[in-house]
C-alpha positions in Angstrom: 56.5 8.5 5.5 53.2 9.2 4.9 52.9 12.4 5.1 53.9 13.0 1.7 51.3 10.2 0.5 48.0 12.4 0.3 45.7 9.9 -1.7 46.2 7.1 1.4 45.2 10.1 3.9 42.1 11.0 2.0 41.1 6.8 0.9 41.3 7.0 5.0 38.6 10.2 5.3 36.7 9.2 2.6 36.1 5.7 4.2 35.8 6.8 8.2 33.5 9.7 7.1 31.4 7.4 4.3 30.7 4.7 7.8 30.0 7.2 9.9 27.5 9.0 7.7 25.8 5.8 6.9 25.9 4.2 10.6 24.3 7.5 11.7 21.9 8.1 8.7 23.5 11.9 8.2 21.6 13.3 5.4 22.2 17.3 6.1 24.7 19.4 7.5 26.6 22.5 7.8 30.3 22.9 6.9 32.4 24.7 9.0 36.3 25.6 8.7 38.3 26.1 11.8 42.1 26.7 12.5 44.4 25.4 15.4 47.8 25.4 16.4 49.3 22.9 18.0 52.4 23.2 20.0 55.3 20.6 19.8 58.0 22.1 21.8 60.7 25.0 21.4 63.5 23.5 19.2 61.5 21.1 16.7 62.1 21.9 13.2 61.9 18.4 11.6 57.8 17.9 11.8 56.0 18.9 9.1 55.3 22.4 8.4 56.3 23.0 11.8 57.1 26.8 12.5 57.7 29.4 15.0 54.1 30.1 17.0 52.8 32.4 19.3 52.4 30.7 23.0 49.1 32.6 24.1 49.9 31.2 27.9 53.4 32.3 28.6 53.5 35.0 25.8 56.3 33.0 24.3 57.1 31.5 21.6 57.1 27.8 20.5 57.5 25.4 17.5 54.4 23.9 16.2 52.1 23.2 13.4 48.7 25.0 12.1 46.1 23.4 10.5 42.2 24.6 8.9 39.9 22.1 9.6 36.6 21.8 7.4 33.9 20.3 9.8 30.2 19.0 8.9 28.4 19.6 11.8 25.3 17.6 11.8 22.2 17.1 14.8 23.9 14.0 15.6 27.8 14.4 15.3 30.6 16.7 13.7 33.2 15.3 12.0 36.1 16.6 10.1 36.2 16.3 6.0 38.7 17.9 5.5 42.1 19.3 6.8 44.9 21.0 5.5 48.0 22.5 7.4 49.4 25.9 7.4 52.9 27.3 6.9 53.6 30.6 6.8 55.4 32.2 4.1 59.2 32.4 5.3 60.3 35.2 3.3 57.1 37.5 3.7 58.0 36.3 7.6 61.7 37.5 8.0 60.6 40.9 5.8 58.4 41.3 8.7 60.5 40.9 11.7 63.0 42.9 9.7 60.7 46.0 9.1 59.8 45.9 12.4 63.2 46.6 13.5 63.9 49.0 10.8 60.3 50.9 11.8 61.3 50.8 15.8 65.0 52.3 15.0 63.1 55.0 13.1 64.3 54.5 9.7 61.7 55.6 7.4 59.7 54.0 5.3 61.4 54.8 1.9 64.3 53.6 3.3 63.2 50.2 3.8 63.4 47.2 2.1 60.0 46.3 0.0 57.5 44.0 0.6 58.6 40.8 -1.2 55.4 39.4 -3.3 52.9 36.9 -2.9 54.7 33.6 -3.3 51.8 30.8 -4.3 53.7 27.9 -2.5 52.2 29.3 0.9 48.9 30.1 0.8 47.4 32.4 3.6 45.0 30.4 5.9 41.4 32.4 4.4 43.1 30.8 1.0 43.2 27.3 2.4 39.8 27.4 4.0 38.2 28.5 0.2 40.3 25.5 -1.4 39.2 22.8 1.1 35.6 22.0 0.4 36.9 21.7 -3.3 39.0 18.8 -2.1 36.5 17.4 0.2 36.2 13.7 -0.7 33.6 12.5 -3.3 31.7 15.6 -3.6 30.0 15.7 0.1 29.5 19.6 -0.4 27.1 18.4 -3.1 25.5 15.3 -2.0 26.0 12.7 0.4 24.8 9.7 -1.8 27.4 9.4 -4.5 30.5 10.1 -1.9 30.0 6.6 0.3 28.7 4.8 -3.0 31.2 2.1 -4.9 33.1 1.1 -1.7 
């Protein structure tokens, strides 16, 4: 339900980072961007953006979702300010698992089907992690000050 309902997500942020800078008197920071997977289970399809993931312990594979994260890491605490999930482009996706047949079969490359284009509905994760500071709430990449004023 609200999944879909980005402005109540970010009135959220922009309120719970706004108290905490204040309560702590954060004046200065560094932003960082992270990514992280998190695993659901095998055979979920109906969470958002959920899709097929690499499971680094068993050397599986299970359903989940990724997500960049964009951090301000301050003296006294990080907190996020910003997040944004990652799915990966399902056509470039099935090209790839395809080629990979194709290439271990022998079939040369010529013979192959082309690499589909870039398809702007999925953006790669070093895409997302450019985009998020410019939708950071209230301009905190500039200056603390106006973002928590006019609450």
């Amino acid at each position: 339900m609200f999944r879909q309902t980005n402005d109540f997500w970010q009135f959220i942020l922009r309120a719970s980072v706004c108290v905490i800078l204040e309560r702590y008197g954060i004046t200065e920071g560094v932003l960082v961007v992270d990514d992280s997977d998190k695993k659901r289970s095998k055979h979920t399809k109906r969470i958002y953006k959920a899709h097929k993931l690499k499971d680094k312990s068993s050397g599986g594979f299970v359903h989940g979702q990724s997500f960049i994260l964009l951090l301000l890491v301050s003296q006294k605490v990080t907190l996020p300010v910003g997040v944004e999930f990652y799915m990966p482009d399902p056509q470039l996706t099935a090209w790839n698992a395809e080629d990979r047949k194709l290439k271990q079969r022998g079939v040369p490359k010529p013979q192959r089907p082309a690499k589909p284009g870039k398809d702007n509905r999925f953006p790669t994760k070093p895409e997302i992690a450019l985009d998020l500071p410019q939708g950071v709430p209230g301009g905190i990449c500039r200056d603390y000050g106006p973002m928590c004023s006019g609450r």
